[in-house]
C-alpha atoms as an extended CHARMM CRD file, in Angstrom:
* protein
*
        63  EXT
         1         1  UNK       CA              7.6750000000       -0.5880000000      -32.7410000000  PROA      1               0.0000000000
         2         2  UNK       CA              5.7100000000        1.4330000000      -35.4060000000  PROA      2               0.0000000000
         3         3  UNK       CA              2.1060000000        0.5460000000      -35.2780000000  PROA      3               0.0000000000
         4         4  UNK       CA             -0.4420000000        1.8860000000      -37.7190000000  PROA      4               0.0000000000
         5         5  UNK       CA             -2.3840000000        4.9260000000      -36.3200000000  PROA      5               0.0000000000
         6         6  UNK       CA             -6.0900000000        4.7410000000      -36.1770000000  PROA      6               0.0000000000
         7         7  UNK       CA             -5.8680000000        7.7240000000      -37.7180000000  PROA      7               0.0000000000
         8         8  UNK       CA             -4.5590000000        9.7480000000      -40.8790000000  PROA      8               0.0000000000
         9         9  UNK       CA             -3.0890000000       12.5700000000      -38.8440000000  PROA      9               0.0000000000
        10        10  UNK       CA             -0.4310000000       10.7360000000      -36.6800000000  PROA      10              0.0000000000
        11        11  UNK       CA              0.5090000000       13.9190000000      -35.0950000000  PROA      11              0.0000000000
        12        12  UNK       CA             -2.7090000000       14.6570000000      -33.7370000000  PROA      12              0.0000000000
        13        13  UNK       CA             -2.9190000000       10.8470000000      -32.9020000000  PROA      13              0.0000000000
        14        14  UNK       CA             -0.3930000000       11.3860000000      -30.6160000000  PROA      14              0.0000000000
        15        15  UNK       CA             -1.2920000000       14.7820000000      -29.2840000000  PROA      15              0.0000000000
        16        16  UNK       CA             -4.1420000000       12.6810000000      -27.9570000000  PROA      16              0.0000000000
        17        17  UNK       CA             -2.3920000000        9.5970000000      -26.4340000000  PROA      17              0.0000000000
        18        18  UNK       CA             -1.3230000000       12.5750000000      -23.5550000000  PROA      18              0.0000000000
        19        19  UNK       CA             -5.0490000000       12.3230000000      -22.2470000000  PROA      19              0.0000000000
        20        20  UNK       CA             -4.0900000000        8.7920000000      -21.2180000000  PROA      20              0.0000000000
        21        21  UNK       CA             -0.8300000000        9.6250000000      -20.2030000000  PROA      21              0.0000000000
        22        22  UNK       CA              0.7320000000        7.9010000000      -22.9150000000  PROA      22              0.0000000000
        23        23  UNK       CA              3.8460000000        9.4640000000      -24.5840000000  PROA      23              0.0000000000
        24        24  UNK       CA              4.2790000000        8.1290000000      -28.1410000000  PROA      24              0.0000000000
        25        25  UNK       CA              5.7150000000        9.9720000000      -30.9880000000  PROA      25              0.0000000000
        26        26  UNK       CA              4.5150000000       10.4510000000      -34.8830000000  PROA      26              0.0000000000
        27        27  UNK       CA              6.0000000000        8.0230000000      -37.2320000000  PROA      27              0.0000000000
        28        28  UNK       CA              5.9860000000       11.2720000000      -39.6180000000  PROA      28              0.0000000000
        29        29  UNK       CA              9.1640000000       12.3620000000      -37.3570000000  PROA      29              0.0000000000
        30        30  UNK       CA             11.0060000000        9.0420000000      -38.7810000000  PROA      30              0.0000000000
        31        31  UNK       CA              9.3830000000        9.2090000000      -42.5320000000  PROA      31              0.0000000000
        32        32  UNK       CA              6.8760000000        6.6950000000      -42.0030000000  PROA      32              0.0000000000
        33        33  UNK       CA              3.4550000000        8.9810000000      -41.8980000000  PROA      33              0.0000000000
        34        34  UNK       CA              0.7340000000        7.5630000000      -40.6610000000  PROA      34              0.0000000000
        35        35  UNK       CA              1.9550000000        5.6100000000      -38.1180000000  PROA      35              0.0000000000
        36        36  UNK       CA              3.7810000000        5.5490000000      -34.7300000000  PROA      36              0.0000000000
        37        37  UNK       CA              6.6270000000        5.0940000000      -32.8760000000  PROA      37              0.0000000000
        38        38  UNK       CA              6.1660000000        3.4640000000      -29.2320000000  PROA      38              0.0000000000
        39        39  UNK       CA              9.8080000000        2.5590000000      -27.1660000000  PROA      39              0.0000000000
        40        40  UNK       CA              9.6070000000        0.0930000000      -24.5070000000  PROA      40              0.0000000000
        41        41  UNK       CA             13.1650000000        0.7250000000      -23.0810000000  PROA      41              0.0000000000
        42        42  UNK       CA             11.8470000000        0.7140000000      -19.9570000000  PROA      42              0.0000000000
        43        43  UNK       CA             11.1170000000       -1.4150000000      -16.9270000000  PROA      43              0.0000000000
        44        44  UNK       CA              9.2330000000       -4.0670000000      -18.0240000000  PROA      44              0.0000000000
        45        45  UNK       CA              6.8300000000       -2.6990000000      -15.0660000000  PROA      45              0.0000000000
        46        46  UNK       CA              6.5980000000        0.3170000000      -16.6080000000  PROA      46              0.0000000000
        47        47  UNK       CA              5.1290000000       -1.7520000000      -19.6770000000  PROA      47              0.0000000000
        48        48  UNK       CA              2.4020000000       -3.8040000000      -17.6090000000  PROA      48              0.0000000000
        49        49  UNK       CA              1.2170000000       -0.8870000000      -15.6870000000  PROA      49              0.0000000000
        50        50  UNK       CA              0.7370000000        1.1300000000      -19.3150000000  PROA      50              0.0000000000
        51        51  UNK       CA             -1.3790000000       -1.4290000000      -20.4330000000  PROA      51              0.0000000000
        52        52  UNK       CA             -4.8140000000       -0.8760000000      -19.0720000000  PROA      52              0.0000000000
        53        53  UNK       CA             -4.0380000000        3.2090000000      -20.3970000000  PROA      53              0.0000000000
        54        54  UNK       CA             -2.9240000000        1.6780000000      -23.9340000000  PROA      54              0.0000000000
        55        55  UNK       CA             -6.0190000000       -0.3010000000      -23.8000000000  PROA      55              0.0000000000
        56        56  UNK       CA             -8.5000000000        2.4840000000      -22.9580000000  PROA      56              0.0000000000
        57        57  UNK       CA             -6.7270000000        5.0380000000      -25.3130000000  PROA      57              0.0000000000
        58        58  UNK       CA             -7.4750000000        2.4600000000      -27.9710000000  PROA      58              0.0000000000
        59        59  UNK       CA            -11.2450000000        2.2440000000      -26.9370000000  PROA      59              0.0000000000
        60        60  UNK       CA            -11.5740000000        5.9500000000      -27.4530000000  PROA      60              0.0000000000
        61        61  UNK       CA            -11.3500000000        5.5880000000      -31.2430000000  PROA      61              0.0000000000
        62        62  UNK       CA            -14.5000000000        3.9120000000      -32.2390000000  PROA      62              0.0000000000
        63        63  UNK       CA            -14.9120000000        2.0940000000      -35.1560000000  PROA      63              0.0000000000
């Protein structure tokens, strides 16, 4: 999945996803700048559990 980045810099956007213990990598690795690239190849427990870290990473960014 390749969402948009709330951000222009989707490296940095990533860079700091770590604070939430979220790994996700630049869409700028796979030509598509700007966004990024989140895998979910993984037990879908793993997925629910991220969740409430996905959701606070996204309240950091205020709009």
């Amino acid at each position: 999945m390749f969402p948009k980045c709330f951000i222009k810099d989707d490296k940095a956007f990533c860079e700091s996803a770590k604070k939430y213990r979220l790994i996700i990598v630049p869409g700028s690795t796979f030509s598509c700048p700007g966004y990024f690239r989140i895998a979910y190849c993984v037990d879908k427990n793993t997925v629910i559990n991220s969740l409430e870290s996905f959701k606070l990473f996204a309240e950091s960014y205020k709009f």
